[in-house]
C-alpha positions in Angstrom: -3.7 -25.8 -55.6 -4.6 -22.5 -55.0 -3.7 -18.6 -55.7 -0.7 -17.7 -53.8 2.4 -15.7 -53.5 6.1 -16.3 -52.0 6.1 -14.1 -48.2 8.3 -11.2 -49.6 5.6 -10.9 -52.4 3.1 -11.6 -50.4 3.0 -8.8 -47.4 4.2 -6.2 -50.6 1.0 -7.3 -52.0 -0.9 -6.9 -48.9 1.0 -3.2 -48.4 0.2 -2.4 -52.1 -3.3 -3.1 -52.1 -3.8 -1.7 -48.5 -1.9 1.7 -49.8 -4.3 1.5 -53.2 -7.7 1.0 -51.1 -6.6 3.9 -48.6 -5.7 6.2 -52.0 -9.0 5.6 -53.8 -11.4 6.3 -50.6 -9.4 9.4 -49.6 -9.2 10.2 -53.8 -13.0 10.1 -54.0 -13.7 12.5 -50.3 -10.8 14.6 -51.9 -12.8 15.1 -55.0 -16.0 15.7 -53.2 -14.0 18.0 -50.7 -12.6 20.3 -53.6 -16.0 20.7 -55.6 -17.7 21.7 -52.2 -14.9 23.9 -51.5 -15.9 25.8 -55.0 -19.5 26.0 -54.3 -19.4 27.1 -50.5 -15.9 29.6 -51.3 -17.9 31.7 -53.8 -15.0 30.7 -56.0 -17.2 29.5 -59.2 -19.1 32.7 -58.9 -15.7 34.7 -59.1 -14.9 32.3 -62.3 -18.3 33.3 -63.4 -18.5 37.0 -63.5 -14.3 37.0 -65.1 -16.3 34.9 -68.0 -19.4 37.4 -68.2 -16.7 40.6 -67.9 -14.3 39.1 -70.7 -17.9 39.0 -73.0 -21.3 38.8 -73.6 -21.3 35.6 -76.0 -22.2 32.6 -74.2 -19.6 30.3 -75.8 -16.9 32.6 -75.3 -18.0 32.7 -71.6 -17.7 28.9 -71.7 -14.4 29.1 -72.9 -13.0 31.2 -70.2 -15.3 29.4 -67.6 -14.7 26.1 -68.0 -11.2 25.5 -68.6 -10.7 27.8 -65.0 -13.1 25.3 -63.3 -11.3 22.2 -64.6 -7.4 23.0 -64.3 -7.8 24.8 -60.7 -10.3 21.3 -59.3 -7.3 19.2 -61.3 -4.6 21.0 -60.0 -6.1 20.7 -56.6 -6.4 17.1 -57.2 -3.1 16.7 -58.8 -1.6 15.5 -55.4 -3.6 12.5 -55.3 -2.7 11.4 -59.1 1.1 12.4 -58.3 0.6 10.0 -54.7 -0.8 6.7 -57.0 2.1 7.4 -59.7 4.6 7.5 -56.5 3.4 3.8 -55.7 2.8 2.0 -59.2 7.0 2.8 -59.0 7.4 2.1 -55.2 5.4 -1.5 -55.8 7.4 -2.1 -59.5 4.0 -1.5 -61.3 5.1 1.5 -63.2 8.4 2.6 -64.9 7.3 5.5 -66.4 9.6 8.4 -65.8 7.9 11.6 -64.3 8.4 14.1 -66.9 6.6 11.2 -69.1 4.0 10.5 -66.5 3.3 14.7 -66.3 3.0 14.8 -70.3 0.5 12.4 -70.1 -0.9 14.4 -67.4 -1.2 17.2 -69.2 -2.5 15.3 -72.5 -5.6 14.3 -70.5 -6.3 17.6 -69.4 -6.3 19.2 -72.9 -8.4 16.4 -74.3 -10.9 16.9 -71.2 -10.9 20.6 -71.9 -11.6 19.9 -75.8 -14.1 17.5 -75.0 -15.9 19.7 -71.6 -16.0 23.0 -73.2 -18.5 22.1 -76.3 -20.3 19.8 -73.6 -20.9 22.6 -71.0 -21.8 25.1 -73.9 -24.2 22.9 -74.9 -26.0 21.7 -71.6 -26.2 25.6 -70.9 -28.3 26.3 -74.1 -30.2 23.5 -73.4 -31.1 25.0 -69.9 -32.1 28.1 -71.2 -34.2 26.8 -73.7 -35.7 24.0 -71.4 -35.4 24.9 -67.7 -37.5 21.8 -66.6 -36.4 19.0 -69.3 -33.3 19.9 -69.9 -32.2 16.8 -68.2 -34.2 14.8 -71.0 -33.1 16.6 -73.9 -29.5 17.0 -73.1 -29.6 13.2 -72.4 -30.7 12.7 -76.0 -27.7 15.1 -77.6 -25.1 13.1 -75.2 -26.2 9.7 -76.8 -24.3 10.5 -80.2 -21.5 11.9 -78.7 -20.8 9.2 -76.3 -21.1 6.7 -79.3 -18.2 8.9 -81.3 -16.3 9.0 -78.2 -16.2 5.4 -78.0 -16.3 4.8 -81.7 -13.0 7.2 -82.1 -11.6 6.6 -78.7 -9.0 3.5 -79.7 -8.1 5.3 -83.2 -7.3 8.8 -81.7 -6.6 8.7 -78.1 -5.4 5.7 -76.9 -2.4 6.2 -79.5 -1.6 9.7 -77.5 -0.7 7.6 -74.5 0.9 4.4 -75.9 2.1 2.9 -79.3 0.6 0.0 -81.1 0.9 -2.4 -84.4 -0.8 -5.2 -85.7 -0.2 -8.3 -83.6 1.1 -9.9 -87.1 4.0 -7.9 -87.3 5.9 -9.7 -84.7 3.9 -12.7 -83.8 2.1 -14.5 -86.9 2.8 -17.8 -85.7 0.6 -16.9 -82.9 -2.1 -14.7 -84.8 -2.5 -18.0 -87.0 -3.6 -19.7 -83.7 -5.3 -17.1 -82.5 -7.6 -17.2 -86.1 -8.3 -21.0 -85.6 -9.5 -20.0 -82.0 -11.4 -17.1 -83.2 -12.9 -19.6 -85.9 -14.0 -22.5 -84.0 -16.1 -19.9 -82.1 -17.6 -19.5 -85.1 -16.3 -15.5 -85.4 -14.9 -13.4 -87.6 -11.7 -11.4 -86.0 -10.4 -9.7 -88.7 -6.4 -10.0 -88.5 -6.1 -5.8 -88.6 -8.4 -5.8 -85.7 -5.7 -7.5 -83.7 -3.2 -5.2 -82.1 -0.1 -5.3 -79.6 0.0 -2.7 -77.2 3.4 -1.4 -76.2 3.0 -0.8 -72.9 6.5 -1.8 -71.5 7.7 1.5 -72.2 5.3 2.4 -69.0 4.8 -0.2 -67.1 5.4 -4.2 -65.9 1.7 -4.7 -65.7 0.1 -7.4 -68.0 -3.4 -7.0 -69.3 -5.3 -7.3 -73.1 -8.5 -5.8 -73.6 -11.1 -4.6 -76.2 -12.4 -1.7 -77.4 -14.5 0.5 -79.6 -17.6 -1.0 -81.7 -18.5 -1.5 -85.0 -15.3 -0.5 -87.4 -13.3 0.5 -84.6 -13.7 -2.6 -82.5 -10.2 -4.3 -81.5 -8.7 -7.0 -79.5 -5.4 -5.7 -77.8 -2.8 -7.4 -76.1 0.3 -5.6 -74.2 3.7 -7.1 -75.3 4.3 -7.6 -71.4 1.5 -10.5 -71.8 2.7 -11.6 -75.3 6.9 -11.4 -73.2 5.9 -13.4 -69.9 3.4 -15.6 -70.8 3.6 -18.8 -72.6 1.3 -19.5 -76.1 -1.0 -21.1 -74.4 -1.3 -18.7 -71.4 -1.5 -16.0 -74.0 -4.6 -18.3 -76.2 -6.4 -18.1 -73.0 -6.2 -14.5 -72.2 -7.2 -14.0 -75.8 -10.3 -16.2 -75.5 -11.1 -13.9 -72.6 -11.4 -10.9 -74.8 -12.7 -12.9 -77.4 -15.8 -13.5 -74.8 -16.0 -9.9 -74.1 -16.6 -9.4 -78.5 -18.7 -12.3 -78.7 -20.8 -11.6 -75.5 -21.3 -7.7 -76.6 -19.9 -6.1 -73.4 -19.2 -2.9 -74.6 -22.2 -2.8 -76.7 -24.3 -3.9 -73.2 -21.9 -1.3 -71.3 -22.7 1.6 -73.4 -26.8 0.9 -73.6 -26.3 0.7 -69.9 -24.4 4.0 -69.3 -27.1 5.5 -71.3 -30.0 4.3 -68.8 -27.4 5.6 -66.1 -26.7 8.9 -67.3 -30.3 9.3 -68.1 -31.2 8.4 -64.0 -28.6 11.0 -63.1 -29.5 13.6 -65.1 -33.4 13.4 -63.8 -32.5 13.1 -60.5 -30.1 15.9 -60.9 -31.7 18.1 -62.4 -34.6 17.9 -59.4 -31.4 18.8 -56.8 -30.0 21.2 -58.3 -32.8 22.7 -58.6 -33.7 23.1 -54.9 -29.9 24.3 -54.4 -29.1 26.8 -57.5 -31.9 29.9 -57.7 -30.9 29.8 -61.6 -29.7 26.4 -62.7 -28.9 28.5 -66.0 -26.3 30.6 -64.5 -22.5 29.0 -64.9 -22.3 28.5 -60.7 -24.6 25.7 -61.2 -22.0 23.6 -63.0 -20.2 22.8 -59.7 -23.2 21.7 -58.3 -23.8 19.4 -60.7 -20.4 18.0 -60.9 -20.7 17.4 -57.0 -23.9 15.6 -57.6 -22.2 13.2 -60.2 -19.0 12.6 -57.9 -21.1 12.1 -54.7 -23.8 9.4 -57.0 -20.3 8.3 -58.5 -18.9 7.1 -55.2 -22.5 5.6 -54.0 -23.0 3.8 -57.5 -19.7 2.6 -57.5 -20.5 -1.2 -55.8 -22.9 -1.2 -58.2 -21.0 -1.2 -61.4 -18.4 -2.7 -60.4 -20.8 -5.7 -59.5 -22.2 -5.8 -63.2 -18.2 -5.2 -64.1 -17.7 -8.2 -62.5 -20.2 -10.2 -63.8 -18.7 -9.9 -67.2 -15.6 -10.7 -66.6 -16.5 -13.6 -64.9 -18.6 -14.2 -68.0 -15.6 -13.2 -70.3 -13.9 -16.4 -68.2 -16.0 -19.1 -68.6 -16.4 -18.3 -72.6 -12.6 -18.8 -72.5 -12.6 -21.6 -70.6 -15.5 -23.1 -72.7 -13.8 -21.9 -76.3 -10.0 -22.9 -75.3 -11.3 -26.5 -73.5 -9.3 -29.0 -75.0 -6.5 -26.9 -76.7 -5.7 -24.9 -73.7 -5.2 -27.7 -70.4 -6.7 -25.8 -67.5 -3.7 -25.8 -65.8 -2.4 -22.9 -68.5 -5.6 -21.2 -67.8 -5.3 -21.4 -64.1 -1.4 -21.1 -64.2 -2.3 -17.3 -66.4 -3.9 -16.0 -63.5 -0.6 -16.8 -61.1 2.0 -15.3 -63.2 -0.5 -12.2 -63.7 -1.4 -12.1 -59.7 2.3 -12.5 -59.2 3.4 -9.6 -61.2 0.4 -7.2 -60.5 1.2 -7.9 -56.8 -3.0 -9.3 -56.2 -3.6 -10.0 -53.0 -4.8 -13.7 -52.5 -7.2 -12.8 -50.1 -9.2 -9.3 -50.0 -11.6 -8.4 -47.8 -15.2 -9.3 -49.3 -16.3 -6.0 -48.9 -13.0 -4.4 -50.4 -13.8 -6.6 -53.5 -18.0 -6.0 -53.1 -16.8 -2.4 -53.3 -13.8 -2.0 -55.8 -13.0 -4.8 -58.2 -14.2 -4.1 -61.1 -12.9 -8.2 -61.4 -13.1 -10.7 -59.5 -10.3 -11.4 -57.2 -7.2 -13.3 -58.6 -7.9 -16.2 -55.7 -11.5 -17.1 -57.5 -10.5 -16.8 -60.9 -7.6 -19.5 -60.4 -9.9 -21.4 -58.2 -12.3 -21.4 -61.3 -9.8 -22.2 -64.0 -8.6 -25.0 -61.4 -12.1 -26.4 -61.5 -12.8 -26.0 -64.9 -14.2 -29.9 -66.0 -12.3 -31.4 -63.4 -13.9 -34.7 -62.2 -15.2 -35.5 -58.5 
């Protein structure tokens, strides 16, 4: 057997994923287009001198700077999120109503604004004090932060967007399976670390995940998973996850990011450099957000490669820890009903999948589960 879909399904599949690829090439040149439009327009300097009129005091400046440079790129850019919400509804991936969608829309932009201001106030003063190594030191104040930020992210934001409760509330018959999985990998999953997600107040998607580290590390499954799959569909999707905590993922993610960030600031740091006569001056900051976008989009195989890797990884632990209490056929089966309802095309181009899954495609995966211990 293999990865497939009925022909309605299948050519809206094909049309989906055809209408996605198109939206995040022409997303990424609309991005690049916009920031260049700043730089070349003289716009950032206008932005600049309103800051350095409205005061002297550098954070002040930062708070008038910023949030102009952010909202009028976003707003620019908003036609591009407003196009992708237009066809998670078109393809039955979304129900979100707009004004719901735009609230969430606007959420993001206030919690990048609280997050960019302090940020850019503080790569600034690094500049000033450090006009060649600023790219080193600023790389060693990000570290911390990015480990709150993760730490903090699945206790404060991602309950802005959706709601959540312990996956015992409504389903202990299955959490007490899920703890004889988790122990005959020899883990400890705490039961309050186990959480359902309700994400079909927004959308007909299925997925689980994990997130945060240390205390604030969780396994969460959406209640469209727990709703269309079957116990032992759900075991699996749960020993996926379970590979991504036991494999240390996000821990490996996160030192990696680092090492990334780190590159990108030293290389950076010697562009902008050549470009910007004062790199401490607040112009430069749209220079260096072109530079990340434009190493963004060439880094992007890249990552999603590694991405890919763990997932696959993430697989084979299920495979491995669910082998003989899950039949393959569950396993292989999770990845059909998933494919079927996320409208995955069964066969996309190598290089769209070199290039943009951050898994791999839906066709392998159900290939893999199909051959799972499977004689000759």
């Amino acid at each position: 057997m293999q990865y497939s879909l009925p022909p309605d399904k299948l050519q809206r599949a094909v049309d989906y994923a055809h209408a996605g690829y198109a939206l995040h090439f022409g997303s990424e040149l609309l991005s690049i287009a916009i920031l260049a439009a700043i730089i070349v327009t003289g716009l950032g300097a206008k932005f600049r001198d309103w800051a350095e009129a409205a005061s002297k005091r550098r954070f002040i400046q930062a708070m008038i700077f910023i949030p102009l440079l952010l909202i009028f790129n976003d707003l620019l850019y908003l036609p591009a999120n407003i196009y992708g919400q237009h066809l998670e509804l078109k393809f039955d991936q979304s129900i979100q109503t707009w004004p719901s969608w735009l609230w969430d829309w606007t959420k993001t932009e206030l919690i990048a604004l609280v997050c960019a201001i302090p940020l850019a106030f503080l790569l600034y003063a690094v500049i000033r004090r450090s006009p060649r190594r600023w790219w080193l030191h600023f790389w060693l104040a990000t570290l911390p932060v990015i480990a709150a930020v993760m730490y903090l992210e699945p206790m404060i934001i991602e309950p802005m967007f959706y709601r959540f409760q312990p996956l015992a509330e409504q389903h202990p018959v299955l959490v007490d399976q899920l703890e004889a999985l988790v122990g005959r990998a020899g883990l400890s999953i705490p039961r309050d670390r186990m959480f359902e997600m309700k994400a079909s107040e927004k959308v007909n998607s299925l997925n689980a995940y994990v997130s945060g580290f240390g205390g604030s590390r969780r396994v969460v499954v959406w209640d469209t998973t727990l709703d269309k799959l079957t116990t032992p569909e759900t075991l699996f999707v749960f020993g996926h996850e379970m590979g991504h905590y036991v494999l240390n993922h996000i821990r490996n993610s996160l030192l990696l990011l680092a090492l990334a960030l780190l590159a990108l600031f030293w290389a950076g740091s010697h562009i902008v450099r050549r470009l910007v006569p004062d790199v401490s001056d607040w112009t430069s900051l749209p220079v260096l957000l072109l530079i990340v976008a434009i190493a963004s989009a060439i880094a992007e195989p890249v990552v999603n490669s590694y991405s890919r890797w763990q997932e696959h990884q993430a697989d084979l632990y299920a495979l491995e820890i669910t082998h003989g209490t899950v039949p393959t056929a569950a396993a292989a089966h999770s990845f059909q009903v998933m494919g079927e309802i996320g409208l995955d095309e069964p066969n996309p181009n190598p290089f769209i999948v070199f290039w943009l899954y951050s898994h791999p495609s839906t066709s392998s995966r159900f290939d893999l589960a199909q051959r799972y211990r499977q004689p000759d």
